[in-house]
C-alpha positions in Angstrom: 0.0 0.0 0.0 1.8 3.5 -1.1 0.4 6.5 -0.4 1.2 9.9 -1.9 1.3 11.1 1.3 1.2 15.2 1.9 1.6 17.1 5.3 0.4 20.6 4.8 -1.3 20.7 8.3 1.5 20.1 10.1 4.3 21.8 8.0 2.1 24.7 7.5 0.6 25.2 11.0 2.1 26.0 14.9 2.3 22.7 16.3 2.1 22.2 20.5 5.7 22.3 22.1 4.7 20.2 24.5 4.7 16.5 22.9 3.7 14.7 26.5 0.3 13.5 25.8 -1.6 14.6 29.3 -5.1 16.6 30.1 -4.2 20.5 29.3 -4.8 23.7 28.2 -3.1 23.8 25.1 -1.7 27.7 23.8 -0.6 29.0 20.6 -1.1 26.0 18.7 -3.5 24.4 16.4 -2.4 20.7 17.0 -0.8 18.3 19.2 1.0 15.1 18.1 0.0 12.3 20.1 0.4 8.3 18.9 -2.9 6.3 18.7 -3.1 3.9 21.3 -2.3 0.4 20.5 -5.5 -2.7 20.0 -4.9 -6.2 21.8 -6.9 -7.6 18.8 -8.1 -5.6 15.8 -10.2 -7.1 13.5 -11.2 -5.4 10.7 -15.2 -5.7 9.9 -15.8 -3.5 6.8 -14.6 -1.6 4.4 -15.5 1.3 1.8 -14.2 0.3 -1.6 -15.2 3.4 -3.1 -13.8 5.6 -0.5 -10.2 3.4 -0.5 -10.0 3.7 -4.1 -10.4 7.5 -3.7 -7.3 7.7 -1.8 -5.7 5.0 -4.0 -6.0 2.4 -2.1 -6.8 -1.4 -3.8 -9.4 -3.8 -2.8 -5.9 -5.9 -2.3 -4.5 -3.4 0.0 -7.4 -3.2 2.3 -7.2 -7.3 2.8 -3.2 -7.1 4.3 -2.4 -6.5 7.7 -1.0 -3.6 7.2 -3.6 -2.0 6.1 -5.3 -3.5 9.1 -2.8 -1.7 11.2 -2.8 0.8 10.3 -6.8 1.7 10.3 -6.5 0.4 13.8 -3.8 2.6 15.0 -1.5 -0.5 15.8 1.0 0.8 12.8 2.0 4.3 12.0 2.1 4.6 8.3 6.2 5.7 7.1 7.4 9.2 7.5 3.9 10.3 9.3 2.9 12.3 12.4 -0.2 11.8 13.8 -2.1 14.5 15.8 -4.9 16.2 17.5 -6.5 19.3 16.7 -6.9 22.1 19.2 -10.3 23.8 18.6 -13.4 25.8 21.2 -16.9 25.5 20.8 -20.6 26.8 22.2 -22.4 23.6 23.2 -25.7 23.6 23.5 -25.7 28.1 23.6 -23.3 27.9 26.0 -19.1 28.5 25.7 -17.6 25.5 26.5 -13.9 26.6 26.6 -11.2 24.4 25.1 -12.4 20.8 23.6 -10.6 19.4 20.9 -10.3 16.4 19.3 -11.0 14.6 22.8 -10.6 11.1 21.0 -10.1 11.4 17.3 -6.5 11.2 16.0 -5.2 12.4 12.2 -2.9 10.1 10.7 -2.1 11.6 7.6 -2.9 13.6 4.6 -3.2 11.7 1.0 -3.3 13.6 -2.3 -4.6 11.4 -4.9 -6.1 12.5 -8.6 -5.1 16.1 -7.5 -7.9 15.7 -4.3 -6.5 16.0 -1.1 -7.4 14.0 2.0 -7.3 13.9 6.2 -7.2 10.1 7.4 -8.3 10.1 11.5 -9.3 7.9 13.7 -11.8 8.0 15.8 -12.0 6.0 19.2 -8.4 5.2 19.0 -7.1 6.7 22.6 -6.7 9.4 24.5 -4.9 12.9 23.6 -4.5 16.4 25.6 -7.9 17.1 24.6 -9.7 14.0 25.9 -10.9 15.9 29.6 -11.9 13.4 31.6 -12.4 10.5 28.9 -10.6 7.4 27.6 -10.6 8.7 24.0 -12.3 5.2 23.1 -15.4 4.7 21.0 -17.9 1.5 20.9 -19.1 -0.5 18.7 -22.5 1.0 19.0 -21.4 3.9 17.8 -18.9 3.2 15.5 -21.8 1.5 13.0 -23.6 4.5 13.5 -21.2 6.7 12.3 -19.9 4.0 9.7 -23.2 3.8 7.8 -24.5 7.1 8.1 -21.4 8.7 6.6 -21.6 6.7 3.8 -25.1 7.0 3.1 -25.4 10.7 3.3 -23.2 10.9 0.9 -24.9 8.5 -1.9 -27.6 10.8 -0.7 -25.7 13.9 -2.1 -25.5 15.8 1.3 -22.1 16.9 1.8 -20.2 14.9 4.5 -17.0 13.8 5.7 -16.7 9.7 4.5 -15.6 6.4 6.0 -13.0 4.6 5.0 -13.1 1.3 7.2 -14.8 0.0 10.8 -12.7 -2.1 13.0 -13.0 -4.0 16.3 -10.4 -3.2 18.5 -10.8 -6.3 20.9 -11.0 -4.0 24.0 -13.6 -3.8 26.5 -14.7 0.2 26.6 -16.9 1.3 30.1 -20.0 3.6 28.7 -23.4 4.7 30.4 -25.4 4.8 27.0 -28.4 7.4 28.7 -26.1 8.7 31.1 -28.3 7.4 34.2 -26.0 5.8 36.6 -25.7 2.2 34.8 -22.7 2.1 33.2 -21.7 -1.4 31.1 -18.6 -2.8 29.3 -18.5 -2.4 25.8 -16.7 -3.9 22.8 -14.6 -1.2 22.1 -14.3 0.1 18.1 -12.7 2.5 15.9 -13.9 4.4 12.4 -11.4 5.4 10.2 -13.0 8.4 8.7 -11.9 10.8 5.3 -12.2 14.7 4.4 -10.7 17.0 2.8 -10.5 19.3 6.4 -11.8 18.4 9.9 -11.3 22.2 10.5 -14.8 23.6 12.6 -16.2 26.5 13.5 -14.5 26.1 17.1 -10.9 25.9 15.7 -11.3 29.6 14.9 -13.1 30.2 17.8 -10.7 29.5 20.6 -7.6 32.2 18.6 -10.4 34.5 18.9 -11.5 34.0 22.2 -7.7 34.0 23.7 -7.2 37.0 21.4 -4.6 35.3 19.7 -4.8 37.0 16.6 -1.7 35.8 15.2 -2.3 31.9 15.0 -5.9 33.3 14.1 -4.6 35.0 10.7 -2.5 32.0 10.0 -5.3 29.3 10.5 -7.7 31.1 7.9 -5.0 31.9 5.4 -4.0 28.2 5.6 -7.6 27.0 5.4 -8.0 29.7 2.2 -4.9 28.7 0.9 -6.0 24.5 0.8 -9.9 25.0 0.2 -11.1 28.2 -0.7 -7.8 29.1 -3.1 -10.4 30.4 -5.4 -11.2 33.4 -3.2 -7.8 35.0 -3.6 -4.8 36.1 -1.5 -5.7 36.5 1.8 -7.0 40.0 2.4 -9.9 41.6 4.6 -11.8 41.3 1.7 -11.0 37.6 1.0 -11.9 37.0 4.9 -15.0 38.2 3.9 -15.5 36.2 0.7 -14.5 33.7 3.0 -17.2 33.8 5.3 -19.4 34.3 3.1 -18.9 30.5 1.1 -19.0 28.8 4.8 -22.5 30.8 5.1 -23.8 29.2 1.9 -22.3 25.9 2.1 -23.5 25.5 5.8 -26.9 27.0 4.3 -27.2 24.7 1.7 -26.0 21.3 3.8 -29.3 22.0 6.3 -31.4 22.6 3.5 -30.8 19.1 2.0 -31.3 17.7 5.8 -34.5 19.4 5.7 -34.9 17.4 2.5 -34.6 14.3 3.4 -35.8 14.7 7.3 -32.2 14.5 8.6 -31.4 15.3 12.3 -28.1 16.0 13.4 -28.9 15.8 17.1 -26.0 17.9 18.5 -25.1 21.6 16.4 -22.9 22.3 18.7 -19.8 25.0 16.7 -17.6 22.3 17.7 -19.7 20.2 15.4 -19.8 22.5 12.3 -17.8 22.2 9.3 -15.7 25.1 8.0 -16.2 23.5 4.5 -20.5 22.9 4.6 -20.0 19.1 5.2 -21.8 16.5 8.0 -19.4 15.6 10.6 -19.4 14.0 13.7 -22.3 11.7 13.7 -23.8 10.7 17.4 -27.6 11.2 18.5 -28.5 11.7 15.0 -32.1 10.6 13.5 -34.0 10.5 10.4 -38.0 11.9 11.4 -40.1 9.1 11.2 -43.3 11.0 12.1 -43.1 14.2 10.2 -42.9 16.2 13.8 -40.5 20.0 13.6 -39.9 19.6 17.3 -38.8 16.2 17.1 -35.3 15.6 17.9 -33.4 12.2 18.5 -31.0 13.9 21.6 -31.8 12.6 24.9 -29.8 15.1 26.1 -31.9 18.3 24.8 -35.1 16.8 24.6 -35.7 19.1 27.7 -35.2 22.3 25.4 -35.3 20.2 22.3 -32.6 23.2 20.8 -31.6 20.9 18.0 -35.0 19.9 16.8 -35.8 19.6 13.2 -37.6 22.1 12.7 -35.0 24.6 14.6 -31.6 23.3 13.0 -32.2 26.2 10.5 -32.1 28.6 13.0 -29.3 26.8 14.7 -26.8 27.3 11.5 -27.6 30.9 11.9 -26.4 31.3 15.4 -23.6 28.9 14.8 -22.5 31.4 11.6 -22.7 34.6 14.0 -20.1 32.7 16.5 -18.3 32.0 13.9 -18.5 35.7 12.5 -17.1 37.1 15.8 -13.9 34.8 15.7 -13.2 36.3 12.4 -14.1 40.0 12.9 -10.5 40.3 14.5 -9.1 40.0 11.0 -11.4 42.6 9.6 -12.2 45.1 11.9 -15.4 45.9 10.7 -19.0 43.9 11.6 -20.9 45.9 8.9 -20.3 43.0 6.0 -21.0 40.2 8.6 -23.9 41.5 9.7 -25.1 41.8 6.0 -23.9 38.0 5.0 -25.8 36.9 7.8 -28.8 39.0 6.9 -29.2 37.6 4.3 -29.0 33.8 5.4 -32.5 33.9 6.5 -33.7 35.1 3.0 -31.8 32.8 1.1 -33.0 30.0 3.5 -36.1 30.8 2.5 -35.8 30.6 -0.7 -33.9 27.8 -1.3 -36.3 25.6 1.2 -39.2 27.1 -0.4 -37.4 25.8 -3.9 -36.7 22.6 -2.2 -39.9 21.5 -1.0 -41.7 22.3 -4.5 -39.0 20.0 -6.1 -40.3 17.5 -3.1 -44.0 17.7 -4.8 -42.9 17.8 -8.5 -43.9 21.9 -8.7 -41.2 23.0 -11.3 -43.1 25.7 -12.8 -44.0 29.2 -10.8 -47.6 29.1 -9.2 -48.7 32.2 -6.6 -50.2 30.0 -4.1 -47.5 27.6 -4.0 -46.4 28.9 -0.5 -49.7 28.5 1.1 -50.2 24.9 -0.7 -46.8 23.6 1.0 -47.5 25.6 4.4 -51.1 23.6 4.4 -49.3 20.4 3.3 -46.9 20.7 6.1 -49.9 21.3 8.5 -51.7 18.6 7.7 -48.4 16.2 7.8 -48.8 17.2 11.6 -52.2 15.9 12.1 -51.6 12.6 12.5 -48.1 10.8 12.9 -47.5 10.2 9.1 -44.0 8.8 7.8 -42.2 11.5 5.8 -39.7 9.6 4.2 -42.9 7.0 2.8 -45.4 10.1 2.2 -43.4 12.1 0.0 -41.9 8.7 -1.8 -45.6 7.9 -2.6 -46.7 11.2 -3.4 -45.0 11.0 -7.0 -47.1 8.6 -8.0 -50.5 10.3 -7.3 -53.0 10.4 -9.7 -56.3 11.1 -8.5 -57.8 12.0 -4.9 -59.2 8.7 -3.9 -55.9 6.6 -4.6 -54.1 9.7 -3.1 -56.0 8.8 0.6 -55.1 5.0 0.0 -51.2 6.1 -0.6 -51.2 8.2 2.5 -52.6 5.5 4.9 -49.4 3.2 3.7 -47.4 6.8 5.5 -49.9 6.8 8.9 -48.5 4.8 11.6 -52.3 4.4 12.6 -54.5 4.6 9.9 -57.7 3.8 12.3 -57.0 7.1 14.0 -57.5 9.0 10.3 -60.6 11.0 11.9 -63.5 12.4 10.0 -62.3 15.9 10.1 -58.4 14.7 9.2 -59.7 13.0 5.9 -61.5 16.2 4.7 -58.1 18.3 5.5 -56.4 15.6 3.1 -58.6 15.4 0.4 -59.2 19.0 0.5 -55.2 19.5 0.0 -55.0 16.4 -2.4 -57.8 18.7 -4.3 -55.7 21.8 -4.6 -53.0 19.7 -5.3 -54.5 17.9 -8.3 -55.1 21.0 -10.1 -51.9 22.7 -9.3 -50.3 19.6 -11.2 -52.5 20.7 -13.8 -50.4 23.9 -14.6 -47.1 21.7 -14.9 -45.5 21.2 -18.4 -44.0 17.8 -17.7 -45.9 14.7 -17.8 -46.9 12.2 -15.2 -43.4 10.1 -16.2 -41.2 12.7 -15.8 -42.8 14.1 -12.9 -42.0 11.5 -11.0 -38.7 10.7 -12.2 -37.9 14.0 -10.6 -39.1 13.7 -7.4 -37.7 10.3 -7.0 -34.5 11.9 -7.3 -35.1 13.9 -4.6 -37.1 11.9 -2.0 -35.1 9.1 -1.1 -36.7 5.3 -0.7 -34.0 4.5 1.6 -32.8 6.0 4.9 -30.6 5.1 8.0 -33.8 4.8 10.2 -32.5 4.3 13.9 -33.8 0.9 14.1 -32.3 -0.9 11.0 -28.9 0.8 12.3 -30.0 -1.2 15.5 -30.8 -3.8 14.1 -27.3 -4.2 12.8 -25.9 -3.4 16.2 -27.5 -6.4 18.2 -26.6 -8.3 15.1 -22.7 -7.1 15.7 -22.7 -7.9 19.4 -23.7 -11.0 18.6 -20.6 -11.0 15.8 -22.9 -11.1 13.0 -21.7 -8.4 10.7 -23.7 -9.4 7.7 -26.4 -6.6 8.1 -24.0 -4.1 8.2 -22.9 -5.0 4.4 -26.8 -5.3 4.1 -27.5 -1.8 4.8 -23.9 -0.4 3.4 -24.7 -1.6 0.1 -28.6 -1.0 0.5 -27.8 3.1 0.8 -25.5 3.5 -1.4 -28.8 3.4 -4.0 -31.2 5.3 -2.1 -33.2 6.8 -5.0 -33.6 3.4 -6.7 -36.5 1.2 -6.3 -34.5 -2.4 -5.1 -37.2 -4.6 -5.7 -35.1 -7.1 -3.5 -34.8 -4.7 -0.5 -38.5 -3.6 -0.4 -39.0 -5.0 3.4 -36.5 -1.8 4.3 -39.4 0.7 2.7 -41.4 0.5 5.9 -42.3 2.5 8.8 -40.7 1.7 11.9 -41.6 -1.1 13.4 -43.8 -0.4 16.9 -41.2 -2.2 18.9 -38.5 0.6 18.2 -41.0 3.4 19.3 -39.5 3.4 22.6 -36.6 1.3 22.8 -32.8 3.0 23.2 -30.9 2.3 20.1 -34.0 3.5 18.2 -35.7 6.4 19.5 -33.6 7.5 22.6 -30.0 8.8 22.0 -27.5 10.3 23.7 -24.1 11.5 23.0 -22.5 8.7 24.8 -19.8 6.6 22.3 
């Protein structure tokens, strides 16, 4: 296995000094080295092909033990320095101080077909920035993470990738809700891909410190590697900077929105400089279209990251983010305008979004109202979004309309009177609104198909291949790998997955109760 391997983040950036790895403040640097911590007995349980061969890696490679050893943290791959990046963040609305990357390690940088690449680890030990944990993952959460990476980006929502899932062949102490009853775990690491794990938080922390200095050179360096387009570094290229994170971060929540994604935990430590999906733990896909739904057990109190709010959330997150770089500036007037203008072009872009979602391609003036009402009467009754807006491309009349929306009701029974008359009323308006469309029926629905997915991670088939993997079967995770990386297609073969969750997952943990615990 020979990498082209690069080192731009640590040539280019102020490493920490201090190379011991213990608990600390860490000053005036953006990373730490620190050695992943050895496995008694890694076994290696899947890998991505796709996102191997995108770092020039064979299907031969990922079969040798070296490979093995490397994506387990038991090898350090030749003339490489692993490390820890130093970063801040606001978790949950509040500052949190110094976190860091409290247990996921960088191995190396890869350039391949001119595309450049961060390898990490995550769950492979502690580093400076671990606090008071181990720096270990579980299994639990490692398929989580594993799967949903993968399939967010088949969906074509911007995300960081995984490369391969191992067993470590430790035991790993977690309390999954948090409540006192704390259980040995088989203990797991995810080898994960980006171009940058850079987050809001890493700029946040210069800022807060007032360290100005290792401020400038982080966002030159981060210009210089992913935003080279914008120009030299300038006040006005900080600005054009901000700016691009403001639309990428706009445009990945929109396509959440889309497909009914939760993210679970926004906190700026959890936000991507460059617009992508990272750090996947109490995440959800809504089941019952509900906007204050949210998979967190930890905020279902405040319920701050609920569906319906993670809009809002981005926002907030982009104004943190706006005071760590006014220090470069000097001037809040073209922040405050950028941001300003997040909420209109939210609002455009999801109202865009959700007429693609009903095949509306043409302009109609009461297209706003006819989504609002949809949306209300989505809320009526616990109705499957993922199935309901599926179905809804092949509608062709009222009356088979009612029968495709009781396949979406998780009680059909409890479709009252006055609930049927609110659908048919909106199926009505509906109907002749399709009327005013150019394309046909065909291609209608070819379009919305593309952009209501069949197939989602739903927290119980992710469960479902977690009890499997405890019990060493691994064959459902390949099962659902290969079943999302086509999640627009029909799969005749995989129809039992194009279902609404199953009423023993309403309440169990795994499937409707999350918490950040991994």
């Amino acid at each position: 296995m020979k990498l082209n391997i690069k080192n731009t983040f640590t040539t280019e950036l102020p490493a920490d000094k201090n190379t011991e790895n213990t608990r600390r403040q860490v000053k005036n640097a953006v990373f730490s080295y620190v050695q992943p911590k050895k496995t008694s007995k890694p076994t290696l349980l899947h890998v991505s092909d796709e996102m191997a061969n995108s770092l020039g890696i064979s299907r031969e490679d990922t079969k040798t033990d070296f490979f093995k050893n490397i994506v387990t943290g038991n090898l350090i791959y030749p003339k490489t320095t692993p490390y820890a990046m130093c970063y801040a963040g606001h978790q949950f609305g509040n500052w949190a101080g110094q976190l860091g990357d409290g247990r996921a390690i960088n191995l190396f940088e890869v350039e391949h077909k001119k595309s450049l690449w961060k390898v990490q680890l995550k769950g492979a030990g502690e580093t400076p920035y671990s606090r008071n944990a181990d720096g270990l993952a579980v299994l639990r959460s490692s398929i989580r993470e594993y799967l949903c990476s993968e399939a967010m980006h088949y969906l074509g929502i911007p995300t960081t990738r995984a490369l391969s899932l191992s067993l470590t062949g430790d035991k790993v102490l977690r309390d999954v809700l948090y409540n006192g009853n704390p259980a040995y775990e088989k203990g797991a690491i995810v080898a994960r891909v980006s171009p940058s794990f850079l987050r809001f938080g890493n700029f946040e922390i210069f800022a807060a410190r007032n360290d100005i200095k290792n401020l400038k050179i982080l966002t030159d360096y981060t210009i210089k590697h992913h935003f080279s387009y914008l120009g030299k570094p300038s006040k006005e290229t900080y600005i054009k900077f901000f700016k691009e994170v403001t639309n990428k971060t706009l445009s990945m929540i929109v396509n959440w929105q889309r497909v009914g994604f939760v993210h679970g935990v926004m906190n700026t430590d959890n936000m991507s400089v460059l617009g992508y999906t990272i750090d996947y733990g109490p995440y959800g896909w809504l089941e019952g279209f509900d906007f204050g739904w949210t998979p967190n057990t930890t905020d279902r109190q405040n319920k701050r990251y609920r569906f319906g709010n993670q809009p809002n959330i981005g926002l907030w997150n982009l104004y943190q983010l706006a005071n760590a770089l006014y220090p470069l500036v000097e001037d809040a007037k073209p922040f405050e305008e950028i941001l300003a203008h997040y909420r209109i072009d939210f609002e455009q872009q999801s109202f865009k979004m959700m007429k693609a979602k009903i095949g509306l391609f043409t302009e109609g003036i009461n297209d706003i109202q006819l989504i609002r009402e949809l949306e209300d009467c989505l809320q009526l009754i616990e109705t499957d979004m993922t199935i309901f807006f599926r179905n809804l491309s092949d509608f062709e009349e009222v009356f088979t309309a009612i029968e495709l929306l009781e396949e979406a009701i998780y009680f059909p029974n409890e479709l009252k009177k006055e609930y049927r008359e609110k659908w048919q009323s909106w199926f009505e308006l509906y109907a002749k609104r399709l009327l005013k469309e150019k394309a046909s029926d065909k291609e209608r629905k070819e379009k919305m198909d593309s952009v209501n997915p069949k197939y989602v991670l739903r927290n119980y088939m992710a469960q479902l291949a977690i009890e499997a993997a405890n019990k060493e079967d691994y064959s459902l995770i390949d099962t659902l790998f290969e079943l999302l990386k086509k999640p627009y297609e029909n799969q005749p073969e995989n129809e039992k997955w194009f279902a609404k969750r199953p009423e023993w997952a309403r309440n169990k943990i795994g499937c409707s109760m999350l918490s950040c615990s991994s």
